[in-house]
KEZA-563658 format. One record per residue (C-alpha): residue number from 1; residue in three letters; x, y, z. Coordinates in pm, whole numbers. Last residue first. Layout:
<nuros>
+------+------+--------+--------+--------+
| resi | resn |      u |      v |      w |
+------+------+--------+--------+--------+
|  NUM |  ala |      X |      Y |      Z |
...
+------+------+--------+--------+--------+
</nuros>
This chain:
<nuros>
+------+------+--------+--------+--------+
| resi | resn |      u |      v |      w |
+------+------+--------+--------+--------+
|  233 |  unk | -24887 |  11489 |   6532 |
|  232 |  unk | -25174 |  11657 |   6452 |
|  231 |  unk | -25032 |  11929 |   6326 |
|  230 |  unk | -24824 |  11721 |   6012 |
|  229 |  unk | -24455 |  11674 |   6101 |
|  228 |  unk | -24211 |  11791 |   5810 |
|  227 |  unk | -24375 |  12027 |   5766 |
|  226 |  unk | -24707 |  12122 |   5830 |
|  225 |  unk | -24912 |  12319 |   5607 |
|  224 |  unk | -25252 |  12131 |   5692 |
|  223 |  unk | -25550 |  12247 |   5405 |
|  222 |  unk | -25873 |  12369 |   5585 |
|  221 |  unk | -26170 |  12372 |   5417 |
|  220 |  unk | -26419 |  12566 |   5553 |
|  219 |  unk | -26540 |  12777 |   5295 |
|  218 |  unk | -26611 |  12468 |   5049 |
|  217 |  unk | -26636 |  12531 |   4672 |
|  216 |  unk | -26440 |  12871 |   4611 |
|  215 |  unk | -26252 |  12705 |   4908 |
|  214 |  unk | -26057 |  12445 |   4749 |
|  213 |  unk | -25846 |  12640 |   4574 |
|  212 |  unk | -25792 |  12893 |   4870 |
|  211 |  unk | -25655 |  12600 |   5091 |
|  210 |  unk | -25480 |  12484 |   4761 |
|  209 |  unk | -25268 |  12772 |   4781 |
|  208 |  unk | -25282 |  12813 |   5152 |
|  207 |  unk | -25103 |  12413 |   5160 |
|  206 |  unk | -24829 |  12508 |   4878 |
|  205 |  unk | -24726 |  12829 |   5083 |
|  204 |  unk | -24707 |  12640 |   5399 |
|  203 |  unk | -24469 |  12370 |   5197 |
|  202 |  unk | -24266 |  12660 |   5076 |
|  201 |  unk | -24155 |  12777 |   5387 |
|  200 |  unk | -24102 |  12451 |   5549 |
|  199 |  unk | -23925 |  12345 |   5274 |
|  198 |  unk | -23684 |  12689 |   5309 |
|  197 |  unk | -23584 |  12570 |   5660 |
|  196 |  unk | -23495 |  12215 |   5553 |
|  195 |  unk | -23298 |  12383 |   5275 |
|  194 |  unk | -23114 |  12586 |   5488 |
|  193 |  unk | -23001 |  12333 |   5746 |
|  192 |  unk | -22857 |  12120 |   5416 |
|  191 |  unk | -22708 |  12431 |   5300 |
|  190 |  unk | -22850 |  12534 |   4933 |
|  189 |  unk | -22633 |  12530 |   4618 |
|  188 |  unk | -22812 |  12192 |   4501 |
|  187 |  unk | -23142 |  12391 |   4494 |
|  186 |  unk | -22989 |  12686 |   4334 |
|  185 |  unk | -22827 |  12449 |   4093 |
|  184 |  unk | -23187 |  12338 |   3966 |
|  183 |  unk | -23142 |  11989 |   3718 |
|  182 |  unk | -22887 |  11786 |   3946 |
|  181 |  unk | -23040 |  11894 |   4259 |
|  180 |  unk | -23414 |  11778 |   4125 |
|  179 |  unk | -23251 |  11426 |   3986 |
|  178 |  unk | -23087 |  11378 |   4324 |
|  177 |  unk | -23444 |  11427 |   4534 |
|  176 |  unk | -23567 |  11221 |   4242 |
|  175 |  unk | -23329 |  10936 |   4333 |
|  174 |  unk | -23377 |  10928 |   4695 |
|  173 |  unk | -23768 |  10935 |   4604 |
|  172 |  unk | -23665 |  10610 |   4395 |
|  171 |  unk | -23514 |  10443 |   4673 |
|  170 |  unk | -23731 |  10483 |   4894 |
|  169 |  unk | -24048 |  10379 |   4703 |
|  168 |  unk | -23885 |  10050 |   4602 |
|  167 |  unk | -23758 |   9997 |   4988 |
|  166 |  unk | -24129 |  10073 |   5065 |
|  165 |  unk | -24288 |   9884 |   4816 |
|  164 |  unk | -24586 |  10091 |   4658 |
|  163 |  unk | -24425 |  10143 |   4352 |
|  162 |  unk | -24276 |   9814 |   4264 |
|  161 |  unk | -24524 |   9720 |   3961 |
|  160 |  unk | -24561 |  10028 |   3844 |
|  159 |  unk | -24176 |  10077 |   3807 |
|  158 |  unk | -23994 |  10337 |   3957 |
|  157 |  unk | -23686 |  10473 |   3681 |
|  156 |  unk | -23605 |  10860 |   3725 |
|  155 |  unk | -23681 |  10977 |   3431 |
|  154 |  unk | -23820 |  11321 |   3588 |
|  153 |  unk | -24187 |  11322 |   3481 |
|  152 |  unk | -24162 |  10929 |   3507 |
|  151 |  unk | -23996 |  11001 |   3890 |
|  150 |  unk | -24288 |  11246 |   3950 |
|  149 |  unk | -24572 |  10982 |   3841 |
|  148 |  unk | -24476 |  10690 |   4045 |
|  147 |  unk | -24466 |  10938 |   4308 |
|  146 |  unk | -24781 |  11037 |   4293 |
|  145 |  unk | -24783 |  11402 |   4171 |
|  144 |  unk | -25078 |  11354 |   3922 |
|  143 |  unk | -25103 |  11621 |   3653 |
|  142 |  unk | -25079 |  11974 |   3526 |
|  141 |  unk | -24704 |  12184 |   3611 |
|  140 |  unk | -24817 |  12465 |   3773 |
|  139 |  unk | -24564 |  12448 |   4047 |
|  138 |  unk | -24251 |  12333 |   3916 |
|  137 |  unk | -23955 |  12428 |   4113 |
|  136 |  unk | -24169 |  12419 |   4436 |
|  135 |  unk | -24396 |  12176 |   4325 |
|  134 |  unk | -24116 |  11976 |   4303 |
|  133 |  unk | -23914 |  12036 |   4616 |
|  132 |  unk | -24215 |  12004 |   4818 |
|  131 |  unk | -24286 |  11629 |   4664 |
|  130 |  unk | -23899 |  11561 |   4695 |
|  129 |  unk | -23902 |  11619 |   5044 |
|  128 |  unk | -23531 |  11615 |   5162 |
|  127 |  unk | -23583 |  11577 |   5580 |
|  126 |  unk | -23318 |  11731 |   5869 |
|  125 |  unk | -23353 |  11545 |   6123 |
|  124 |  unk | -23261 |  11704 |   6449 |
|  123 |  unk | -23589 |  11860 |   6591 |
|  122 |  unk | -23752 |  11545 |   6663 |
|  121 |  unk | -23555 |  11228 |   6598 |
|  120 |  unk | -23647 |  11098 |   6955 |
|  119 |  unk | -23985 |  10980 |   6853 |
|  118 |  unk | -24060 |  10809 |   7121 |
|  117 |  unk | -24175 |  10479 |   7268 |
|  116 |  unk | -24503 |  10329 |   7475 |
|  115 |  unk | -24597 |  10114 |   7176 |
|  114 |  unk | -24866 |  10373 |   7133 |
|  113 |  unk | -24656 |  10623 |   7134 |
|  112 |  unk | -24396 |  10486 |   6833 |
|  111 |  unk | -24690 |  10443 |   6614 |
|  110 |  unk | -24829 |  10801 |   6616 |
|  109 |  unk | -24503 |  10909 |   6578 |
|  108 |  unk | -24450 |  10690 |   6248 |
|  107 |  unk | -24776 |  10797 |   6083 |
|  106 |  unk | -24677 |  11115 |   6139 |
|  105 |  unk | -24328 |  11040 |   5993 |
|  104 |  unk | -24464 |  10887 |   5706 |
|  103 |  unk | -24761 |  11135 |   5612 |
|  102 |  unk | -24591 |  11469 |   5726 |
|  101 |  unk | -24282 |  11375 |   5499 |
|  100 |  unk | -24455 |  11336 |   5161 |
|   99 |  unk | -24160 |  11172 |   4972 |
|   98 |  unk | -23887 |  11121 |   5261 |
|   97 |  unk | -23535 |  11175 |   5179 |
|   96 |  unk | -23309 |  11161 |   5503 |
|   95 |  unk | -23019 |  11378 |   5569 |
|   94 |  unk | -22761 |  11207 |   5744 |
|   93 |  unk | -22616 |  11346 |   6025 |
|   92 |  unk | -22497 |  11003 |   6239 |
|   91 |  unk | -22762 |  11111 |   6486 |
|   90 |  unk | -23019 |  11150 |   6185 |
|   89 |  unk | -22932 |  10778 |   6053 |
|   88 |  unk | -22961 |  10631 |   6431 |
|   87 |  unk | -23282 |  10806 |   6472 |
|   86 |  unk | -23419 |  10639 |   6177 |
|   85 |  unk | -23321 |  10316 |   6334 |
|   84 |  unk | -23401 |  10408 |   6660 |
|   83 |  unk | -23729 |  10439 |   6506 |
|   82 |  unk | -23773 |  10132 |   6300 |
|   81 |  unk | -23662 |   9904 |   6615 |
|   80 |  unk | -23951 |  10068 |   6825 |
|   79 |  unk | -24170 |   9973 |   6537 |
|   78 |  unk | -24047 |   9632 |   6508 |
|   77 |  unk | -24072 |   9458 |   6868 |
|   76 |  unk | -24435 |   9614 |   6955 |
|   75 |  unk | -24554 |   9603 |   6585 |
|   74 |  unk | -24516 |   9216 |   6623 |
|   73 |  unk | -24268 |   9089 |   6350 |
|   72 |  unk | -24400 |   8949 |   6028 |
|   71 |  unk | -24419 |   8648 |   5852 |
|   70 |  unk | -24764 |   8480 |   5949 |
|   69 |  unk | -24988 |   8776 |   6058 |
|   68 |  unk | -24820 |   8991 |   5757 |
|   67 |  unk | -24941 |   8723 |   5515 |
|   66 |  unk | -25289 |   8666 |   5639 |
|   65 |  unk | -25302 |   9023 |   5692 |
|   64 |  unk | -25230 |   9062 |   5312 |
|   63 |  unk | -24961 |   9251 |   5179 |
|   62 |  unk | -24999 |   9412 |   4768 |
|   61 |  unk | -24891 |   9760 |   4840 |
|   60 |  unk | -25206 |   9867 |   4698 |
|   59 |  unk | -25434 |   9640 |   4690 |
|   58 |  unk | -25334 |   9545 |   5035 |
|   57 |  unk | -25458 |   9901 |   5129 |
|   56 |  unk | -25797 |   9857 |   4968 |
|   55 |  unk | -25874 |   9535 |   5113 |
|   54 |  unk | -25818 |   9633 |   5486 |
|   53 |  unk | -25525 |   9512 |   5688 |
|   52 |  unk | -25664 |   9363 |   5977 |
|   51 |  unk | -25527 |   9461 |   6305 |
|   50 |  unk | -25227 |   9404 |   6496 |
|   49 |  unk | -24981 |   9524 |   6245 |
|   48 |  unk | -24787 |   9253 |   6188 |
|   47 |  unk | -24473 |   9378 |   6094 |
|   46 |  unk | -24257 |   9314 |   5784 |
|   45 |  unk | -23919 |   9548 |   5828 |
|   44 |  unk | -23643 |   9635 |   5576 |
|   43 |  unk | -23278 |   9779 |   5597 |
|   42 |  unk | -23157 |   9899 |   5321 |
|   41 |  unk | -22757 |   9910 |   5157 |
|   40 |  unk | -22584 |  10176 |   4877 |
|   39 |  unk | -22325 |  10262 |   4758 |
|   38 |  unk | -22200 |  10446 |   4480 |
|   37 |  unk | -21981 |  10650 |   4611 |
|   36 |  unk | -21992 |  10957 |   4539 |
|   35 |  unk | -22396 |  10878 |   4604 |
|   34 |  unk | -22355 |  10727 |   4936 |
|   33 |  unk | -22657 |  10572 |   5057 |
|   32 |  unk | -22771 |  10463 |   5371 |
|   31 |  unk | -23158 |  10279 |   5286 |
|   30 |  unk | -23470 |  10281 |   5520 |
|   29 |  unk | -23759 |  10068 |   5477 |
|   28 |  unk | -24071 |  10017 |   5622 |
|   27 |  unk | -24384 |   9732 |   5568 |
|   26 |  unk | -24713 |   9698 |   5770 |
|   25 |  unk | -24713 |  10058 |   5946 |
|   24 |  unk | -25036 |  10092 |   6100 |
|   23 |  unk | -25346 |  10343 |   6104 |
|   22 |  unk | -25568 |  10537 |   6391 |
|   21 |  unk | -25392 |  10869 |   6448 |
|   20 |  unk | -25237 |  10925 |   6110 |
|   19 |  unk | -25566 |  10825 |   5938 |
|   18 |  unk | -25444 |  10725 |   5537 |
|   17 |  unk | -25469 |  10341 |   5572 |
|   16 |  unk | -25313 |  10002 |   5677 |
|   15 |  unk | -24980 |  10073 |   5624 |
|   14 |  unk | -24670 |  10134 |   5373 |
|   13 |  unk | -24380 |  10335 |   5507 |
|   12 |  unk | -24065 |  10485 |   5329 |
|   11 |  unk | -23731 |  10629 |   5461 |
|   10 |  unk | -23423 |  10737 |   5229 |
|    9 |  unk | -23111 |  10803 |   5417 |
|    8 |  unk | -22787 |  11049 |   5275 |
|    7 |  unk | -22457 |  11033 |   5216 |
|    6 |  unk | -22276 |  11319 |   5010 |
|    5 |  unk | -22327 |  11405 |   4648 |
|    4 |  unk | -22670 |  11536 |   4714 |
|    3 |  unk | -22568 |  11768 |   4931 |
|    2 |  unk | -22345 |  11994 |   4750 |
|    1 |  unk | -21948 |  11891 |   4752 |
+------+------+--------+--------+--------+
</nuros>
């Protein structure tokens, strides 16, 4: 059996903002699923984030502070439970699909200290990227590589009006990490271990790239290659 056939967790966040440091989950989800299978179950959090939720973020994944104030669960009671949950996935040796891993699990880290936890996952998870994978196996494909816009590329069904909902989002970069096996056999072939390895390999080449691209305009920009953890975190 190649990876993809075996079980696997899918993680997604949606927050506040972009700033690792400074910004709050609102939503997470995190599905077990068992492609031989065919099985699948998620596990979903609402959390108050503890500060207003600014316009442009709710226009996105559509959750006002109003509504996260009244229905969620305090960040300090959720996001500790949202980590040992994703830790509980990597201890049981899943590998978990994350679509832009430095974002979410930065975000996460960042989260987990300043409700006075950890982020015990560390070293032992093992991530799927399907954002690395694709511009990996695809690199000069033109166009947006939202996600919303990688699964159409790749018929892999996310519509408009779920993207941006975590267990949505989750889901469908689960399913694009298993569209991308099922169309490249060399990526299938790889070991688990040596796939995480090779996607931090390829996601340092992808950063100098546009590092370079963006400095015939601006000399000092500086494009993170991080992976799956941004620096900063």
């Amino acid at each position: 059996m190649t990876w993809h056939t075996r079980p696997m967790a899918a993680f997604d966040i949606e927050t506040t903002g972009l700033d690792l440091a400074h910004d709050r989950i609102v939503t997470a989800a995190l599905w077990r699923i068992d492609p031989a299978a065919r099985t699948k179950d998620v596990t979903t959090w609402l959390v108050d984030p503890g500060i207003d939720i600014p316009q442009e973020a709710t226009d996105i994944h559509h959750i006002t502070t109003a509504h996260a104030r009244e229905h969620g669960r305090p960040a300090a009671e959720a996001v500790p439970e949202i980590g040992a949950a994703l830790e509980k996935a990597v201890a049981d040796g899943l590998p978990v699909v994350i679509y832009n891993a430095p974002y979410d699990l930065g975000l996460l880290s960042a989260e987990l200290r300043r409700h006075g936890a950890e982020a015990r996952f560390g070293e032992a998870v093992r991530v799927l990227d399907p954002l690395v994978i694709d511009k990996r196996f695809d690199t000069f494909r033109r166009g947006s590589r939202k996600l919303v816009d990688v699964c159409a590329h790749h018929g892999v069904r996310l519509d408009a009006d779920q993207a941006h909902g975590a267990a949505a989002d989750a889901l469908a970069a689960a399913r694009l990490a298993w569209k991308l096996a099922a169309t490249h056999p060399e990526l299938a072939d790889l070991d688990i271990d040596d796939l995480h390895d090779a996607q931090v390999t390829w996601k340092a080449a992808q950063a100098a790239s546009f590092q370079d691209y963006l400095r015939r305009r601006n000399p000092d920009a500086v494009v993170d290659g991080s992976w799956p953890l941004a620096a900063s975190t």
